[in-house]
Each structure stands twice: as C-alpha cells, then as structure tokens.
N, C-alpha and C positions, 0 to 999 in steps of 0.2 A: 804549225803549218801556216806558212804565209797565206793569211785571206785573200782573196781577189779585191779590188778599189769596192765594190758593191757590196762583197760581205763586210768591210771593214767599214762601209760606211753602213749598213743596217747595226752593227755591234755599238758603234758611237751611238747610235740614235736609240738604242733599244737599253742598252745597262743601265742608266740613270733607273727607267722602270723597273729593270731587276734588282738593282741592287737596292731600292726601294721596298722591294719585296722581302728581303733579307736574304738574298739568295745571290748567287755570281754566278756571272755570264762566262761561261771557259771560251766561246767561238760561235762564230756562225757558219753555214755553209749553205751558196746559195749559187745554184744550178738550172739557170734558165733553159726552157725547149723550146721549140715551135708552138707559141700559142698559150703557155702556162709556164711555171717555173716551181720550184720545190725550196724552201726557207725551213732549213732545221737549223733550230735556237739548243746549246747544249748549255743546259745547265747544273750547279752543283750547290749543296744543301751544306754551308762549312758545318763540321763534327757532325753529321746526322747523311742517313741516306736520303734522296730524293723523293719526294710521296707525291703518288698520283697527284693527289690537291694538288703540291706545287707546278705541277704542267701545268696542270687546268687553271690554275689563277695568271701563268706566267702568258699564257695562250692566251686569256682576258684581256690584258692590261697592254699586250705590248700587240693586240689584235686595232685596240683601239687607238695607238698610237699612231701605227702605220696609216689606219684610215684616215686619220688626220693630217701626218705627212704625206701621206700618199708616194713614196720611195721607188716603189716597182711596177712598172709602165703595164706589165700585161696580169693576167688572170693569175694566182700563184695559191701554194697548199702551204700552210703552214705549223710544221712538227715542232714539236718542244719534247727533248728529251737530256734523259742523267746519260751522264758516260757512260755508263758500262760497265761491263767487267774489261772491254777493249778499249779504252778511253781515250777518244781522240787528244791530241797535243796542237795546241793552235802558236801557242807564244814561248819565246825562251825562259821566262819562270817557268812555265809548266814542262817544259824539258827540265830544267834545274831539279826538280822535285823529284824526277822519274828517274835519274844517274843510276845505274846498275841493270835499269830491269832491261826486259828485251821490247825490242819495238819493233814495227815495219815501218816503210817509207815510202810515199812516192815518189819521184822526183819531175821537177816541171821538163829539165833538160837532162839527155841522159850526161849522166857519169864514170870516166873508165866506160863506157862503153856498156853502163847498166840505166834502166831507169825506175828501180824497185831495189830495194837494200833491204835485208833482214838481218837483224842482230844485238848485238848489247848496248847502248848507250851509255859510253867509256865517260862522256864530260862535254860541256858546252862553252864555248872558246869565243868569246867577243857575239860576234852573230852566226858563228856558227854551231853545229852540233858534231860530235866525233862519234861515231857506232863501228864496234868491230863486229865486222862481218866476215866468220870462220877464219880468223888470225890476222884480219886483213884492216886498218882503220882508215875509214872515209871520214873526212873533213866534208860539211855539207853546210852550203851558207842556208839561214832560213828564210831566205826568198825563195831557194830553187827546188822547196819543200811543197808540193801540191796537197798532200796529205800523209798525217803519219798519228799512228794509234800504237798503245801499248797491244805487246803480244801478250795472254793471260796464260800462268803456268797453270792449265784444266789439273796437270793433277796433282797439283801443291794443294789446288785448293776444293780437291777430290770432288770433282766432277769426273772425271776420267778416272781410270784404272791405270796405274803404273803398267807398260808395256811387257807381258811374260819372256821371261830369258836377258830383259833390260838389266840396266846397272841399279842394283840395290843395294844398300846400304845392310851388312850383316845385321842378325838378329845379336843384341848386347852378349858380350861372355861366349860368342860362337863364332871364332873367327877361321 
C-alpha cells in the first residue's frame, strides 16, 4: 500500500528503533481528524509470532522517539500491532511473498470504473501488482494502492466450517 509522505516519513524515523528491537516494521498507517490523529505501527516478530511484550516495548521506545522528534503537529493515539491473520501489504516485497493468495485492495483512483478489487494476486510486475479478479487481471501501480491486506482462507485454517452443500473434496476410495 503506497504510505502517504507522513506515514513514510514516521516509518523512516521509527525502524532504526524497531529494528533495533529485533523486530521489522511492515508499515505504518497514519490518519489524521479534527483535533487528534490515529498512528498504527504494524509490526512483525521474523520466524516467531508477535507477543504482547513486543507491542508494549515497541510502544516504549518509538513513544519516546516521536517526543523527541515531535513529527505530528496535533494530539495523536498511538497502536502497535502484528498483522494478523488479514495482514496488511505496505511494499512490493511484501506483495512478492503473498503471490498466490487472495487479497483485497483499495484503490486511491478508481480503475475500469472500480475502486475496490478482490482477488488472487497472479505476480508483481516492475511497480505494479497483477490480481485476477473473477478471470479478469488488473495491472495496478502501487502508488494508486490506498490500502490492501491479505484475504484469510477462515476455513483452511478452521475457524469456519466449510459451507453445507459447498464443493468438497470426496471422502478417499468413495468417489
């Protein structure tokens, strides 16, 4: 997801202290209002999952940075969180890694006349990304990418129940 100038520049300013931490900074996302603004830091724990502690220390360290630099003009909330299981995509490596699965999209301008895409993530082509959406493949530069997160199979990874009367896969030897 292309950052905006503000998230990209709190990202510059803020990984040295993550990655300090032993931890990587996937993106930031930063959404000023009237009066306050909201700064979620997404971070990732390589080979291990995310642990509370690591919020809490990442929340610390880059709490006391900002003070110092002072980056954002009004009053602001500051979240530290793991991906997910819908794990946002901020940069073309992290597209690179995701090839196959399904994602969503937002998009800054609409496209063909859509400004939302759902679909598979076919391959990532110079700066852009390719998702076929129901047999159809959009080519989408990642600047004109506002936000896009993996879509999780719930019930691959049986949180859900396969849908009754869906497509299943025969029981072995009962065709």
């Amino acid at each position: 997801m292309a950052m905006s100038g503000k998230a990209l520049e709190l990202k510059d300013l803020l990984e040295p202290t993550v990655n300090g931490l032993g931890l990587e900074l996937l993106g930031v996302e930063f959404s000023p209002s009237a009066g306050s603004a909201l700064l979620r830091v997404y971070i990732d724990a390589p080979g291990r999952p995310v642990a509370i502690e690591d919020c809490e220390a990442v929340s610390r360290e880059i709490s006391g940075s900002l003070d110092v630099n002072d980056p954002i003009a009004t009053q602001y909330t500051l979240e530290v969180s793991s991906p997910g299981i819908d794990r946002p995509l901020f940069t073309l490596p992290q597209f690179v890694k995701q090839v196959g699965e399904q994602i969503k999209v937002s998009l800054g301008s609409p496209q063909d006349g859509r400004r939302r895409l759902q679909g598979r993530l076919l391959r990532v082509e110079e700066s852009n990304v390719v998702i076929d959406v129901d047999g159809k493949e959009y080519s989408v530069a990642i600047g004109n990418i506002d936000k896009a997160r993996l879509v999780p199979d719930l019930v691959a990874l049986g949180l859900v129940a396969a849908p009754k009367g869906g497509r299943r896969k025969p029981a072995p030897g009962k065709h």
